[in-house]
N, C-alpha and C positions, 0 to 999 in steps of 0.2 A: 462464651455467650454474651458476656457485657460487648466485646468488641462487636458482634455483629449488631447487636442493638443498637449501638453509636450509629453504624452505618446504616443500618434500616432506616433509624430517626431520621439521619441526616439528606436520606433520599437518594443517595449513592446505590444501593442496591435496592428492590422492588419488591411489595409483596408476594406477586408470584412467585421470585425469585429466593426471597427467604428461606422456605422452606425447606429446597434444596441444600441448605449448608450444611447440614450435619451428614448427608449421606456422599459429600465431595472428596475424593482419591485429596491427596498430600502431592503437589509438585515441588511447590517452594519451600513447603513446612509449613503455611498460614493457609488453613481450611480458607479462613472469608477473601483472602487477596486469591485464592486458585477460581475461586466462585466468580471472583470480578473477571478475571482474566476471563478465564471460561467465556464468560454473557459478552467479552469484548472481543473476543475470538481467535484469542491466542493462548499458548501453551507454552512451560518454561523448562529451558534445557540446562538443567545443575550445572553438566559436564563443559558446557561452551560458557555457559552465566549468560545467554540470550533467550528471547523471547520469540516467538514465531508462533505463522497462521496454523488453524487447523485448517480440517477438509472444509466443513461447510458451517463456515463465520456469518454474522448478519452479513457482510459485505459480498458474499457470494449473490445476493438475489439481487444486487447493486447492477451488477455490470460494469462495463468500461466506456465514457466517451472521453474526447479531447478536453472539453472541458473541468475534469475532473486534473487533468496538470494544468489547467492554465490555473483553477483556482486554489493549488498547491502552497503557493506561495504568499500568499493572502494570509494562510490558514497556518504558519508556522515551518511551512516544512520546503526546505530548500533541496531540490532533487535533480540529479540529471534525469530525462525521460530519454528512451530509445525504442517507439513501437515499429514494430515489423509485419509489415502488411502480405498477404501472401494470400491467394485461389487454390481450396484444394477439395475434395468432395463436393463441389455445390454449394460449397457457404465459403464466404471469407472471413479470413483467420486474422489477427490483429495475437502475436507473441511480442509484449511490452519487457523491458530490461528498465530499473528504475535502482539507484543509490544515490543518499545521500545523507541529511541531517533531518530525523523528523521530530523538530523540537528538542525534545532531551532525546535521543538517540538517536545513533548512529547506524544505518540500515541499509536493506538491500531486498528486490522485490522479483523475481520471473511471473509474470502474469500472462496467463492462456484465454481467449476471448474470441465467439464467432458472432457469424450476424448471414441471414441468407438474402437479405435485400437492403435496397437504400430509400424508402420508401419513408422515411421519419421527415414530415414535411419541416421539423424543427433541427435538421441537421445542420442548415444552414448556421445558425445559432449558439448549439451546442456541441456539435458534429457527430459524427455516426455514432448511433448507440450498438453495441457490442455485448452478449451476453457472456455472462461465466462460463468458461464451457462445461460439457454436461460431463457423467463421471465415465461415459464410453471415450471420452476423446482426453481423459488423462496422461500424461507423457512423462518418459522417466525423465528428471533434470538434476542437475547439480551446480551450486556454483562457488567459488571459495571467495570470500570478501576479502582485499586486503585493503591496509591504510600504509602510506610509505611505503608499500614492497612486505608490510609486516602483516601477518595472516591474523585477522578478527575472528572469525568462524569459517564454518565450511558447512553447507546444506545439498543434503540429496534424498531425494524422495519419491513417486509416483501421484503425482499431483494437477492442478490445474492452478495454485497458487505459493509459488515458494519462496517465502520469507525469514526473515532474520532481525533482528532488534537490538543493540546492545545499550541497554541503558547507563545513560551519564556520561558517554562519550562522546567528546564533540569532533567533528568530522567538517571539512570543507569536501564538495562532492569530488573537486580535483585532486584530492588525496586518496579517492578511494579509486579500487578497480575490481570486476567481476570476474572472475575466469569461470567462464560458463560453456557447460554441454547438455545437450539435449537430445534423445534419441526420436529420431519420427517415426512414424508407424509405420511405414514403407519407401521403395526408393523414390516413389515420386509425389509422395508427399516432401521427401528428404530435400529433391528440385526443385521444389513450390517456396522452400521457404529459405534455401541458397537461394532461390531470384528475389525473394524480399529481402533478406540481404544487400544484396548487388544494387537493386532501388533504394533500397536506404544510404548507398555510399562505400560501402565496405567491400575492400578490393579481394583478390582470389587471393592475396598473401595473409590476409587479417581473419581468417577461417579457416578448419580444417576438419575433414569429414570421414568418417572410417564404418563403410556399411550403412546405415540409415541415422549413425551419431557424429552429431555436427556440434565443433566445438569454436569458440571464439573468447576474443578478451574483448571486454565492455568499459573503457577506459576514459577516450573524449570524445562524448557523442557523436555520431555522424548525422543526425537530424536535426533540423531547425528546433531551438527549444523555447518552451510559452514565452508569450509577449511580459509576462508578473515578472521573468526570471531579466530584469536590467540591472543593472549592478547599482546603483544608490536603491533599491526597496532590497536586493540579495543581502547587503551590505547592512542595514537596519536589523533585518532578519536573524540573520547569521549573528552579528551582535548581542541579540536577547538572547536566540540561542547556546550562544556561548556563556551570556551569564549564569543563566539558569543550569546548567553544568557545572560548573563551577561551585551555584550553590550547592547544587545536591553532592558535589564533592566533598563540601565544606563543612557541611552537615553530618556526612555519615563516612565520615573518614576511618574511623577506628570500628567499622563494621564491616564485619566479610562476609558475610552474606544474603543476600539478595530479602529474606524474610527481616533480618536484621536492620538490612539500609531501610525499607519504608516501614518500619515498625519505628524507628529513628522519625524519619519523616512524618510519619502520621501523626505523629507526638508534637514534634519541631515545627513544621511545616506543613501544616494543611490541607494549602494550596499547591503546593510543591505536588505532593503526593497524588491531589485530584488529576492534576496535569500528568500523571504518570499513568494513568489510569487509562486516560484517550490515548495512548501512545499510537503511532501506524498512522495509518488513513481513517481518519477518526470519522463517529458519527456525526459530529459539525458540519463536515465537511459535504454528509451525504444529504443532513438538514438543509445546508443553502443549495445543494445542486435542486433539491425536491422544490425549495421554495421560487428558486429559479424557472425551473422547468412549470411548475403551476401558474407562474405572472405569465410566461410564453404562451400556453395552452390558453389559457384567459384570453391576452389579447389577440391570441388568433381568431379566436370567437370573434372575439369583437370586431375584430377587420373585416370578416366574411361577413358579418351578420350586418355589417354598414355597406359590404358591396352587393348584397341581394336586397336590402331597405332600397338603394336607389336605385338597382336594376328594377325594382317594381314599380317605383314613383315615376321610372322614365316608359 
């Protein structure tokens, strides 16, 4: 109980959320760190020592646009992007492939996203907005991360977002590779998204498909990636995030487990700890996309509302 008071006080967790702790399952072993997890939208796998999404994270009511990887890298987190654009029922489908370093971890993302029109007069902008998709258009997926040729984890699931986390690892994205499959819900959805494929770059050798499960290695990108990702701001990046690995190495060296390393941390390091907290596609991230998208909507007002003031004065 002292521990979760420290964090109540400190504003790290919420009154609402208080309450909740005594009645929270054991992942890690530390009721108030499952509780954070939890409210951050991930859940911790003993057996691998990663972290990943659940079904429905704050970030599920997020959605997907472009601008969410350009400002990746702003925001600590150095990733390859791979989205694959595809037409299948009446809506188009946007299946994202992402690994890389996000801050202190090292990770890996399959993300599922529709949208049934282009009608976002802010696309221009920020580019198409993409919803999560809904839990009818879930898809079995799989994919094994390695680093060097060496296996990190391995996730498979029925999901619309499937990720993985490993904390304290540092990763350059070109070190890492996906080996990814996914089964679609029929053969011609299975053809919709071998053709976004095939648009995206990826030859009939670099794919293979057996019934409506289509499998690929996710390796060096085949799509143009953000204008952020130039190599002196990657290079800064990648630098901090190496240090900060490093510390948390340095720090909780002679600790083997996961409740152990930021129990170390929370004591030692504070800040260390709070930065553990936002791990993923944090809600900073979705703070300046909102603060973004509100100046946009703003001045669009304002543009319009200056071209009907003079259409009347004329």
């Amino acid at each position: 109980m002292p521990e979760q008071l420290t964090l109540f006080n400190s504003g790290i967790i919420s009154e609402g959320n208080y309450d909740k702790l005594a009645s929270m399952p054991d992942e890690t072993g530390n009721k108030t760190l499952d509780e954070i997890i939890e409210i951050s939208g991930y859940s911790y796998d003993p057996n691998q020592d990663i972290f990943y999404s659940n079904m429905d994270p704050w970030q599920r009511k997020i959605g997907y646009c472009h601008f969410f990887d350009v400002a990746a890298a702003p925001m600590g987190m150095i990733i390859d992007c791979e989205p694959i654009f595809f037409d299948y029922n009446d809506k188009q489908w946007m299946i994202g492939f992402w690994k890389g370093q996000y801050d202190l971890v090292s990770g890996a993302e399959i993300g599922i996203y529709t949208r049934t029109s282009n009608r976002n007069p802010l696309s221009y902008m920020l580019g198409s907005y993409y919803k999560s998709a809904d839990n009818n258009e879930l898809l079995p997926m799989s994919f094994t991360l390695r680093k060097n040729g060496k296996v990190l984890f391995t996730r498979k699931d029925l999901h619309w977002w499937l990720t993985g986390f490993k904390l304290g690892e540092f990763s350059q994205p070109s070190e890492l590779s996906m080996a990814i499959t996914i089964t679609l819900d029929n053969p011609i959805m299975r053809d919709a998204f071998i053709d976004g494929l095939r648009n995206a770059g990826y030859s009939a050798e670099e794919f293979t498909h057996f019934g409506t499960t289509v499998s690929l290695n996710f390796d060096v990108p085949h799509t143009p990636q953000p204008i952020t990702r130039n190599k002196v701001f990657e290079w800064i990046i990648q630098w901090k995030n190496e240090q900060l690995c490093h510390e948390f190495q340095d720090i909780t060296g002679e600790s083997n487990t996961v409740p152990e390393k930021l129990k170390v941390l929370e004591e030692l390091a504070p800040e260390l700890y709070k930065r553990i907290l936002r791990m993923g596609r944090s809600k900073p991230l979705y703070n300046l996309y909102q603060s973004i998208l509100t100046a946009a909507i703003a001045l669009l007002v304002i543009i319009i509302g200056t071209f009907f003031s003079n259409f009347v004065l004329l």
